[in-house]
C-alpha angles and dihedrals in degrees: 000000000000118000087247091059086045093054084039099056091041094053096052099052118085124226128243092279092055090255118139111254113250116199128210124188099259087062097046092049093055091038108040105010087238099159095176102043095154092062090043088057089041082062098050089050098049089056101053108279123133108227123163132195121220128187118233137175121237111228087253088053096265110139118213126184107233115197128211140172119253094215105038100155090055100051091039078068083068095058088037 
């Protein structure tokens, strides 16, 4: 599976809580070996998905930037 599909299918899965999953970087580089996950994400939304990138703030004061789709249960049609 390509690493696209693999961002794709992680971001529209919901956590335990019923929350929609949100990926870093530092999560997509242990899970799935994407070195380059910006360009990936650059990719998707060149061909028409809604991601968005929000700014978080690690618990140590670290801030890391968490990306999500907009229309996951659209594009979770797509893995049905």
């Amino acid at each position: 599976m390509s690493s696209k599909m693999n961002i794709l299918r992680y971001l529209t899965k919901t956590d335990a809580n019923g929350k929609q999953n949100q990926l870093t970087t530092r999560q997509a580089r242990a899970m799935f070996k994407i070195q380059h996950v910006a360009a990936r994400i650059y990719d998707l939304r060149s061909e028409g998905f809604r991601i968005y990138t929000n700014n978080r703030r690690l618990k140590d004061g670290r801030r890391v930037k968490a990306y999500r789709l907009a229309d996951a249960q659209s594009v979770s049609k797509m893995f049905a």
